[in-house]
PDB file of N, CA, C and O in Angstrom:
ATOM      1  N   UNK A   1      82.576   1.735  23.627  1.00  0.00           N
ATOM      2  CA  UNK A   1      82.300   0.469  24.268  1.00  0.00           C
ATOM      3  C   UNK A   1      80.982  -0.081  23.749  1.00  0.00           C
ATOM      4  O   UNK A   1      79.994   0.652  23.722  1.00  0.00           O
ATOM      5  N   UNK A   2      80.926  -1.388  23.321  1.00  0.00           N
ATOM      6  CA  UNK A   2      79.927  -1.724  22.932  1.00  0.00           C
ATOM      7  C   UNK A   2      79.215  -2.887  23.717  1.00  0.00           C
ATOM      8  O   UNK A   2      79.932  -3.727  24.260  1.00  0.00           O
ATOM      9  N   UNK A   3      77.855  -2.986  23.809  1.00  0.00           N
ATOM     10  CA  UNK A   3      77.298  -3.863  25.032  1.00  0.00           C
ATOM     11  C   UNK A   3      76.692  -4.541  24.478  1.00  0.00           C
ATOM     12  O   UNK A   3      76.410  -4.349  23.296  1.00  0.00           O
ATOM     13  N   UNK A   4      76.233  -5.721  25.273  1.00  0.00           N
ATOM     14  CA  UNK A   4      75.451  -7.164  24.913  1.00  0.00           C
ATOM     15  C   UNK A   4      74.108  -6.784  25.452  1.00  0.00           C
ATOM     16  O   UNK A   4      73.969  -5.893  26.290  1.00  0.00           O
ATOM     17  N   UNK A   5      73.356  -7.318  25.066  1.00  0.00           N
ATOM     18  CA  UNK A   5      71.885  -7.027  25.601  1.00  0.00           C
ATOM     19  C   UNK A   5      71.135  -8.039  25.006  1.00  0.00           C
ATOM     20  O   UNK A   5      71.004  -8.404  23.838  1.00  0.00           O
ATOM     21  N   UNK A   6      70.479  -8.566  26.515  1.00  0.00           N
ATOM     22  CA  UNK A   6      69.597 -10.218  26.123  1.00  0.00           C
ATOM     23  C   UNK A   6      67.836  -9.521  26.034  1.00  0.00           C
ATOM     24  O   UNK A   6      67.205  -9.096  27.002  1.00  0.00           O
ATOM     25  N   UNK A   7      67.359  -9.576  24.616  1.00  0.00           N
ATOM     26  CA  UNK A   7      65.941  -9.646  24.938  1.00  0.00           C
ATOM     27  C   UNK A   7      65.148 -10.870  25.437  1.00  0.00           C
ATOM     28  O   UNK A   7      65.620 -12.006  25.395  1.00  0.00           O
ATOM     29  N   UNK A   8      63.842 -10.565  25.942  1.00  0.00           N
ATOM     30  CA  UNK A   8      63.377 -11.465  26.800  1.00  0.00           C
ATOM     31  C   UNK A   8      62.902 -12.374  26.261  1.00  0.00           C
ATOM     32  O   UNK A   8      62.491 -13.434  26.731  1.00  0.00           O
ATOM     33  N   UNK A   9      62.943 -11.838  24.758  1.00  0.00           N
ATOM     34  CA  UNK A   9      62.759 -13.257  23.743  1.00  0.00           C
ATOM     35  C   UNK A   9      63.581 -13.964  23.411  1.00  0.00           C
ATOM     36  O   UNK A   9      63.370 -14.787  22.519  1.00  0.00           O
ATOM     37  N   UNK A  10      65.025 -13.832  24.164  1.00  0.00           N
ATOM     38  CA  UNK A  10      65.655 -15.143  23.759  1.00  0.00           C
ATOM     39  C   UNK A  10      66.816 -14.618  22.904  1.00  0.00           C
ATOM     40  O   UNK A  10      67.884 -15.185  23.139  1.00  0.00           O
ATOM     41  N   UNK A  11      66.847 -13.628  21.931  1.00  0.00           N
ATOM     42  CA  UNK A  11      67.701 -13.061  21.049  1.00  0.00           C
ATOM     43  C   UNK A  11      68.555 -11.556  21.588  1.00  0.00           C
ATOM     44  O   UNK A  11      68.059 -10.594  22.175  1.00  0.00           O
ATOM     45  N   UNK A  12      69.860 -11.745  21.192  1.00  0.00           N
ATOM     46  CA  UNK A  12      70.775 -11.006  21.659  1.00  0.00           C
ATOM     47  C   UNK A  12      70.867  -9.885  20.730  1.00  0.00           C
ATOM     48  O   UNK A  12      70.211 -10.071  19.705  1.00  0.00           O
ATOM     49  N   UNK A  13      71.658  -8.479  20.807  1.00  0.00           N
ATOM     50  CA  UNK A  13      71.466  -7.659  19.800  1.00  0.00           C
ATOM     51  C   UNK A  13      72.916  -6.848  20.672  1.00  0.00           C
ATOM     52  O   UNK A  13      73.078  -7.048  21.875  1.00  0.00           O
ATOM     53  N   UNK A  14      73.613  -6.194  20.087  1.00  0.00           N
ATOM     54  CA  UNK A  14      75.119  -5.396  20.754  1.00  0.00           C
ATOM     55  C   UNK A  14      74.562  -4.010  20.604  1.00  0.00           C
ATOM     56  O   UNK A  14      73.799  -3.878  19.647  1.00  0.00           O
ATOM     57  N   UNK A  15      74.802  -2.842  21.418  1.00  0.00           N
ATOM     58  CA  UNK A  15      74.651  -1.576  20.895  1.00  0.00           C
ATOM     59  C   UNK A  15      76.002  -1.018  21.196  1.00  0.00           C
ATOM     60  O   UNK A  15      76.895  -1.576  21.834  1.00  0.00           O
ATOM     61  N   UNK A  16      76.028   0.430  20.519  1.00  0.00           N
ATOM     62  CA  UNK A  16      77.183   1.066  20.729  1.00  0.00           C
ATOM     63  C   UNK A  16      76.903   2.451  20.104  1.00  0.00           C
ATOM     64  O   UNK A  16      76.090   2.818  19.256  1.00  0.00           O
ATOM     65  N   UNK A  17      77.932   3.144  20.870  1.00  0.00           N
ATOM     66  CA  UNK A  17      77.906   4.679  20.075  1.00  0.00           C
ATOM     67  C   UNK A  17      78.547   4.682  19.242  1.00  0.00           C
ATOM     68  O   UNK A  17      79.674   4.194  19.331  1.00  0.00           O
ATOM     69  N   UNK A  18      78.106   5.209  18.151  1.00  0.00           N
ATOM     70  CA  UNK A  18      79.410   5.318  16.510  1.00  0.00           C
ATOM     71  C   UNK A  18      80.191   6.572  16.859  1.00  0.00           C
ATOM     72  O   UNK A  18      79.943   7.329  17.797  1.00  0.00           O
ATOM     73  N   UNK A  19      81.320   6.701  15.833  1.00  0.00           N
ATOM     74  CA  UNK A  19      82.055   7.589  16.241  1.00  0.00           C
ATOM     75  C   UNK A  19      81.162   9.265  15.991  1.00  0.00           C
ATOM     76  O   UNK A  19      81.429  10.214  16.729  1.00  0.00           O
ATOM     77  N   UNK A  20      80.421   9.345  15.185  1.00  0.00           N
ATOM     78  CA  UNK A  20      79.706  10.074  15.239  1.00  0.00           C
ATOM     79  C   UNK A  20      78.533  10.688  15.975  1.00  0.00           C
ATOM     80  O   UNK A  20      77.866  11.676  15.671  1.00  0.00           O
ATOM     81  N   UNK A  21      78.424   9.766  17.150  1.00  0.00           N
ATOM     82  CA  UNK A  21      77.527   9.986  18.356  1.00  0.00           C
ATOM     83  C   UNK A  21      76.580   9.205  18.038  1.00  0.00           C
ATOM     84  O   UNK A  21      76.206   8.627  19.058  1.00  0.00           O
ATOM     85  N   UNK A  22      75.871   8.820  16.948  1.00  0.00           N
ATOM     86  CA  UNK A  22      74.733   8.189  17.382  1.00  0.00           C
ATOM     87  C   UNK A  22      75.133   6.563  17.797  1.00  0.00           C
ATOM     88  O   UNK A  22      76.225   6.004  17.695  1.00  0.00           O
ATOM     89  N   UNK A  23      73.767   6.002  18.327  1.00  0.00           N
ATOM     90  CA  UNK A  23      74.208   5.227  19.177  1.00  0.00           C
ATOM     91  C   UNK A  23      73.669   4.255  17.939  1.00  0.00           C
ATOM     92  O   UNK A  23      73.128   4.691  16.923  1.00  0.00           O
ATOM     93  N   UNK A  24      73.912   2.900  18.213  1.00  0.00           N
ATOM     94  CA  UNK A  24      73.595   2.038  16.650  1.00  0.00           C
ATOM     95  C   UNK A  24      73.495   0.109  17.667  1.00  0.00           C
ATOM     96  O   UNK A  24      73.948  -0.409  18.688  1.00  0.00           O
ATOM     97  N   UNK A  25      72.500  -0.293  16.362  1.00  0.00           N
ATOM     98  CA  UNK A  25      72.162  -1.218  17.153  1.00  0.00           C
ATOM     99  C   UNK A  25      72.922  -2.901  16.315  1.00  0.00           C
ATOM    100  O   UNK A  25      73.117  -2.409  15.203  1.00  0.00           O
ATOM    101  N   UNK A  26      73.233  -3.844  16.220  1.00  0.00           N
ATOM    102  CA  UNK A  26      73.291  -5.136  15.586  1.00  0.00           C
ATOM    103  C   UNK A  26      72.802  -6.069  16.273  1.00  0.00           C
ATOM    104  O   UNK A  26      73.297  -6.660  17.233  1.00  0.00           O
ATOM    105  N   UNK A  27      71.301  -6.272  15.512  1.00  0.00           N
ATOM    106  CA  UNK A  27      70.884  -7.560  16.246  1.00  0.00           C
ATOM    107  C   UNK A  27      71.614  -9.041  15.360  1.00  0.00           C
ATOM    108  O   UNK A  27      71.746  -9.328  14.170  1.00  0.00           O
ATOM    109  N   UNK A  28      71.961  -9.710  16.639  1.00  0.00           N
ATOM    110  CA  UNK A  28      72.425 -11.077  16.400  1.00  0.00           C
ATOM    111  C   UNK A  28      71.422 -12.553  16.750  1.00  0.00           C
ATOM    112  O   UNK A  28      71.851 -13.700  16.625  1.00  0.00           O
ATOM    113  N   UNK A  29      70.150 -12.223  17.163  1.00  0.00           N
ATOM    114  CA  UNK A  29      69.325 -13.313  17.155  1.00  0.00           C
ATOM    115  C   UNK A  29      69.972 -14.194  18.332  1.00  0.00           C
ATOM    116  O   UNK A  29      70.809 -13.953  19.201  1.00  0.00           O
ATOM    117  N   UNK A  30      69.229 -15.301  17.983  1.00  0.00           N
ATOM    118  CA  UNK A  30      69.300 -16.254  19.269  1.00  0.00           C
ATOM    119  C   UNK A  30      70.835 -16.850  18.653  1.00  0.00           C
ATOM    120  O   UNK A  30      71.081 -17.445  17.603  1.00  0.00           O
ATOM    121  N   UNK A  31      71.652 -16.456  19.680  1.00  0.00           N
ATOM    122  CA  UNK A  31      72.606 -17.389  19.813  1.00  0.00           C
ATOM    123  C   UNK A  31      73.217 -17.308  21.137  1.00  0.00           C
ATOM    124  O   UNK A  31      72.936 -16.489  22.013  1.00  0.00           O
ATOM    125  N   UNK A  32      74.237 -18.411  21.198  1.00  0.00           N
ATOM    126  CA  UNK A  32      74.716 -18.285  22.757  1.00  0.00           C
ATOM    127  C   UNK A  32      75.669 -17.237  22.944  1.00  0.00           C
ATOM    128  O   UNK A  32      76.286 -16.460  22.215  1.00  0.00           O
ATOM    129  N   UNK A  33      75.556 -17.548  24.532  1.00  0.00           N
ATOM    130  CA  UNK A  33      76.331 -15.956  24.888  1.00  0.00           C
ATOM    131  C   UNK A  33      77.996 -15.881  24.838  1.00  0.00           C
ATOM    132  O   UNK A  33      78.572 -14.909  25.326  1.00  0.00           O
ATOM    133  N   UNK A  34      78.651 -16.860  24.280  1.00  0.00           N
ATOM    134  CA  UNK A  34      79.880 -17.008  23.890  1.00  0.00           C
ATOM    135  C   UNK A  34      80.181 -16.377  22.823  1.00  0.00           C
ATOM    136  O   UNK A  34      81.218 -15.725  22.696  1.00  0.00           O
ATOM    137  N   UNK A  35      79.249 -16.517  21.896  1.00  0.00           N
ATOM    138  CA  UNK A  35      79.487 -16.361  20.150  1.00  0.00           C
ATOM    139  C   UNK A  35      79.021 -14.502  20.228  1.00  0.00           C
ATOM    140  O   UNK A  35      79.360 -13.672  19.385  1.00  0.00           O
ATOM    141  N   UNK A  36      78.407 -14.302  21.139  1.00  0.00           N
ATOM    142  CA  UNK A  36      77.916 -12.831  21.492  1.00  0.00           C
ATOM    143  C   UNK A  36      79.106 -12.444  21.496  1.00  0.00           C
ATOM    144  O   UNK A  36      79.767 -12.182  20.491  1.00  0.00           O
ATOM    145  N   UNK A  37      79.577 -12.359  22.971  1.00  0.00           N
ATOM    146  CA  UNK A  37      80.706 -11.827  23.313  1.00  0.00           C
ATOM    147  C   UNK A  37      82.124 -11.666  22.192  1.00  0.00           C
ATOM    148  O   UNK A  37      82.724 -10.596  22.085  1.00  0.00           O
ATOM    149  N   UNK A  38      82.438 -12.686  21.558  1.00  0.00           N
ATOM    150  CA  UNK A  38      83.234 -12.840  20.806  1.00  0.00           C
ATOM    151  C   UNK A  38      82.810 -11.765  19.124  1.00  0.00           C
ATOM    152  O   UNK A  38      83.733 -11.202  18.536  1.00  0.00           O
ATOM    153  N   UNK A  39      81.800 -11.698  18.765  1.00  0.00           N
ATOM    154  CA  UNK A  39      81.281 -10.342  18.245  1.00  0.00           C
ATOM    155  C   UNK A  39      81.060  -9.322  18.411  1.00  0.00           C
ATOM    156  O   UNK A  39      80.937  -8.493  17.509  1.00  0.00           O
ATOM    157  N   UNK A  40      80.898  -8.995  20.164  1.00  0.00           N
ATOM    158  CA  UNK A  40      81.197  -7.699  20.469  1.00  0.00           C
ATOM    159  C   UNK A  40      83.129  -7.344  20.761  1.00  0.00           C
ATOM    160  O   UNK A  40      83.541  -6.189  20.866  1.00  0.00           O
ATOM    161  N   UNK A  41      83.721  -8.127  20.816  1.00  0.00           N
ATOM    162  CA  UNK A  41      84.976  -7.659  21.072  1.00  0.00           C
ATOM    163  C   UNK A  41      85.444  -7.188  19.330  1.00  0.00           C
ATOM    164  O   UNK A  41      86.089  -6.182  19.036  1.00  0.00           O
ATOM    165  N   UNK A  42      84.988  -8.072  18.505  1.00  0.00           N
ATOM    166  CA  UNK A  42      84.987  -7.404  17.180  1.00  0.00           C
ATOM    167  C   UNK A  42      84.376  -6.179  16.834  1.00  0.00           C
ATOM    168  O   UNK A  42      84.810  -5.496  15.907  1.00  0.00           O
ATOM    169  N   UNK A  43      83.831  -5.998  17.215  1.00  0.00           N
ATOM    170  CA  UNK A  43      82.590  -4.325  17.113  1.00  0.00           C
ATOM    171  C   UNK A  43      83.658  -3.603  18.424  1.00  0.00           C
ATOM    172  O   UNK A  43      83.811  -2.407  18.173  1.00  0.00           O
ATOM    173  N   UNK A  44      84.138  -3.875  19.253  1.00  0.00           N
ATOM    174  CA  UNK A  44      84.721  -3.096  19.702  1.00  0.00           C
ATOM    175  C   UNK A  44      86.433  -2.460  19.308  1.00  0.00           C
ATOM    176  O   UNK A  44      86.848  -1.395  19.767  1.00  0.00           O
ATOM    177  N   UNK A  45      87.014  -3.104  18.650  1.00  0.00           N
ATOM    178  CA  UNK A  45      88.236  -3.248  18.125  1.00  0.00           C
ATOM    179  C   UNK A  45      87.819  -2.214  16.969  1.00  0.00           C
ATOM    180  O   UNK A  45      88.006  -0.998  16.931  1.00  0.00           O
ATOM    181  N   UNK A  46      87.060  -3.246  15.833  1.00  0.00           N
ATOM    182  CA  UNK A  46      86.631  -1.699  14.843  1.00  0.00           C
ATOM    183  C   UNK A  46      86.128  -0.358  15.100  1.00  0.00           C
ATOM    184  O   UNK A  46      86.197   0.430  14.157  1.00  0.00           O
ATOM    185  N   UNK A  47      85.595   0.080  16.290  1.00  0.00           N
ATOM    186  CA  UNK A  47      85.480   1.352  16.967  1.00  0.00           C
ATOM    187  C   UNK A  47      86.735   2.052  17.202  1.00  0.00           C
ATOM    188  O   UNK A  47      87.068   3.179  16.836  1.00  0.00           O
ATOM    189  N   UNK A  48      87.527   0.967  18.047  1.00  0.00           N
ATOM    190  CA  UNK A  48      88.591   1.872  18.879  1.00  0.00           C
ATOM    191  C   UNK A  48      89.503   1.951  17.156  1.00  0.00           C
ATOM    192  O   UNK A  48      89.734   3.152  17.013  1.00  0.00           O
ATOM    193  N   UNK A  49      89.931   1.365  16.194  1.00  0.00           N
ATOM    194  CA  UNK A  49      90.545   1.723  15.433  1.00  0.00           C
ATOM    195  C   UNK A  49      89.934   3.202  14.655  1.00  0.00           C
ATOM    196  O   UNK A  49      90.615   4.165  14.302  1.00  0.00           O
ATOM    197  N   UNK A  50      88.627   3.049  14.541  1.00  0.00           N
ATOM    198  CA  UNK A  50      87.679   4.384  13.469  1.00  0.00           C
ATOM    199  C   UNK A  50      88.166   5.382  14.409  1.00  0.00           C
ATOM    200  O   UNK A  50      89.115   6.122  14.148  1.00  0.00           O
ATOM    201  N   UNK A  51      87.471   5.404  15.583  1.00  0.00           N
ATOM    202  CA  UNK A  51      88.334   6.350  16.645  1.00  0.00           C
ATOM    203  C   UNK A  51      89.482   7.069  16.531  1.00  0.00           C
ATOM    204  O   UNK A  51      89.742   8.216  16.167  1.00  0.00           O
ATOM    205  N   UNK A  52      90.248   5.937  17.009  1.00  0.00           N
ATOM    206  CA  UNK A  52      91.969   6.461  16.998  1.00  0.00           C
ATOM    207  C   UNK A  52      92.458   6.670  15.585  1.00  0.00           C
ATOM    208  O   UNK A  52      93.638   7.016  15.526  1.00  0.00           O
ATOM    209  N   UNK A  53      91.732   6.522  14.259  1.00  0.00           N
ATOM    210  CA  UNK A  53      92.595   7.248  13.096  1.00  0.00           C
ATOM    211  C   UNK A  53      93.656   5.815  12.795  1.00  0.00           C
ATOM    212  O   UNK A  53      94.746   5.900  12.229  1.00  0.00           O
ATOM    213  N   UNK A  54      92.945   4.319  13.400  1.00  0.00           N
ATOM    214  CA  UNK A  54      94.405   3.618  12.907  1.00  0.00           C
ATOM    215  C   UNK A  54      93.485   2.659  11.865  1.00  0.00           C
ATOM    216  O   UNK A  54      92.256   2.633  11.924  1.00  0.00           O
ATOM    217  N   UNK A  55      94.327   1.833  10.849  1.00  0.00           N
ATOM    218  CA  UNK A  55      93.990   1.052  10.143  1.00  0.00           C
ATOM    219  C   UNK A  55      92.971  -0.254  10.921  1.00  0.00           C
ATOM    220  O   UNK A  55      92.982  -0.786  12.031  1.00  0.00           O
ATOM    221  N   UNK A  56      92.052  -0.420   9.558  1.00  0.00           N
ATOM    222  CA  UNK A  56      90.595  -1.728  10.385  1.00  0.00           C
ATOM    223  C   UNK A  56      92.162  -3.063  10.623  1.00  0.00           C
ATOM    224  O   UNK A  56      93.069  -3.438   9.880  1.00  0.00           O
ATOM    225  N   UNK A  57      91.729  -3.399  12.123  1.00  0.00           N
ATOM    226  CA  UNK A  57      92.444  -5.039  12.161  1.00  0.00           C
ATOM    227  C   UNK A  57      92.118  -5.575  11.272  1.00  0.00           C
ATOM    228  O   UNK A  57      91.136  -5.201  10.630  1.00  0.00           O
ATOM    229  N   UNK A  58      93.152  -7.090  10.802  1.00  0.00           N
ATOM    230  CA  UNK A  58      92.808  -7.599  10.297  1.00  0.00           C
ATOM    231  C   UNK A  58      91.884  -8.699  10.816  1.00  0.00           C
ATOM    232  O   UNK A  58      92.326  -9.028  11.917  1.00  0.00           O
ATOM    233  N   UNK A  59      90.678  -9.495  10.479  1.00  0.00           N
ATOM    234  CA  UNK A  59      89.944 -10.413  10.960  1.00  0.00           C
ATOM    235  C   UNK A  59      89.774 -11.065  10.152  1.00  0.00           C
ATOM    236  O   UNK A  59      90.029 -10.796   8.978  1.00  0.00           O
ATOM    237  N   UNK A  60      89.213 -12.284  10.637  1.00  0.00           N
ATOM    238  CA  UNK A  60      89.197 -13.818   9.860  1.00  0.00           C
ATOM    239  C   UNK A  60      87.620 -13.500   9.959  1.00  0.00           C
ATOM    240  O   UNK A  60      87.166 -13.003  10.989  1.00  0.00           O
ATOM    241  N   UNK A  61      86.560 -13.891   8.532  1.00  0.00           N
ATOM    242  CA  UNK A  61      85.648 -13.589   9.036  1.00  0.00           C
ATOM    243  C   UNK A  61      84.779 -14.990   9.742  1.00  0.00           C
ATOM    244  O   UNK A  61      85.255 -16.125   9.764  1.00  0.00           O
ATOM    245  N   UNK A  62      83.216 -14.551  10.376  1.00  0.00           N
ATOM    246  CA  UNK A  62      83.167 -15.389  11.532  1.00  0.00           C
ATOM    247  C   UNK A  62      82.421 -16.192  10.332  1.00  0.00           C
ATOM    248  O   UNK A  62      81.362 -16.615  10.796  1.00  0.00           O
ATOM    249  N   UNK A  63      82.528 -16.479   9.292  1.00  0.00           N
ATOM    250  CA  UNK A  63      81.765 -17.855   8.825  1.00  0.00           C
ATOM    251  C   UNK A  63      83.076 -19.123   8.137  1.00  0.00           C
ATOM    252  O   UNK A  63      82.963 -20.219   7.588  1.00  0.00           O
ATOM    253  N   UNK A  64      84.106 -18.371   8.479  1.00  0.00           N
ATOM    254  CA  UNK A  64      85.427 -19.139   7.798  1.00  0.00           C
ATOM    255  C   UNK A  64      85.852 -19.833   8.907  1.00  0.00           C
ATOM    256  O   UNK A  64      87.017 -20.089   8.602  1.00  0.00           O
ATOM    257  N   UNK A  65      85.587 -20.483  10.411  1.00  0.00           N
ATOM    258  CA  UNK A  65      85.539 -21.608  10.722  1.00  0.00           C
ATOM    259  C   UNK A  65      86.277 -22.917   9.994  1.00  0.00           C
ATOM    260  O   UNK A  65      87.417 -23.295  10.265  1.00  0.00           O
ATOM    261  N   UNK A  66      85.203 -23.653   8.809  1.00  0.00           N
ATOM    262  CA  UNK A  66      85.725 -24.883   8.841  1.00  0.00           C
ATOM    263  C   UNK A  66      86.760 -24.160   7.790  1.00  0.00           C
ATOM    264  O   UNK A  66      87.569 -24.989   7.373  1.00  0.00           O
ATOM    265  N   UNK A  67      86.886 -23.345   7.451  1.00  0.00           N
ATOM    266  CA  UNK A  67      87.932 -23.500   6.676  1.00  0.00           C
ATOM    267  C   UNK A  67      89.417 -23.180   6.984  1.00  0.00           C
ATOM    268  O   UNK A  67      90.374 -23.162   6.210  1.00  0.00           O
ATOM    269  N   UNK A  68      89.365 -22.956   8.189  1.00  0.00           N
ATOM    270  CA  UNK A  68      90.229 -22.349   9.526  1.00  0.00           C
ATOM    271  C   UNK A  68      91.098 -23.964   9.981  1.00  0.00           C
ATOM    272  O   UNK A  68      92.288 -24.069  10.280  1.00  0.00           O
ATOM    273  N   UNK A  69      90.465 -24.650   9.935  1.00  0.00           N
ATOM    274  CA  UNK A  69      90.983 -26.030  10.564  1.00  0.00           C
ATOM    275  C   UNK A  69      91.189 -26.796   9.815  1.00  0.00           C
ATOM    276  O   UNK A  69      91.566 -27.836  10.353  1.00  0.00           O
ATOM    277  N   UNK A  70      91.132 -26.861   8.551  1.00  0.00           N
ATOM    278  CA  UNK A  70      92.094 -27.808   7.421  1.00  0.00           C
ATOM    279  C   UNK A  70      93.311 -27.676   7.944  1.00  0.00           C
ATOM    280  O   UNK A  70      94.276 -28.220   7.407  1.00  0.00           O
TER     281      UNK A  70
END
């Protein structure tokens, strides 16, 4: 399971345990807490697959936007 965490400066960062136990950090800077969430459900999906032994989902990555809506 991977968590959101607001520093008091304003910038967000996800942690999580790797499958190897240690725990690991991705800071994501100031952004809103929508675009958070929606990156931790990605960090969580690639866990539970490393985990369970199944192939990475496939994902659209998050800067392909405008090119998503042509």
């Amino acid at each position: 399971m991977a968590s959101i965490i607001d520093d008091p400066n304003g910038r967000r960062r996800i942690q999580f345990v790797a499958p190897n136990g240690t725990r690991k950090t991705i800071r994501l800077g100031k952004i809103d807490r929508k675009s958070a969430e929606a990156i931790n459900r990605h960090v969580e999906a690639l866990l539970s697959a490393k985990v369970g032994g199944q192939p990475m989902p496939a994902t659209r990555p998050l800067g392909s936007r405008a090119s998503a809506r042509r």
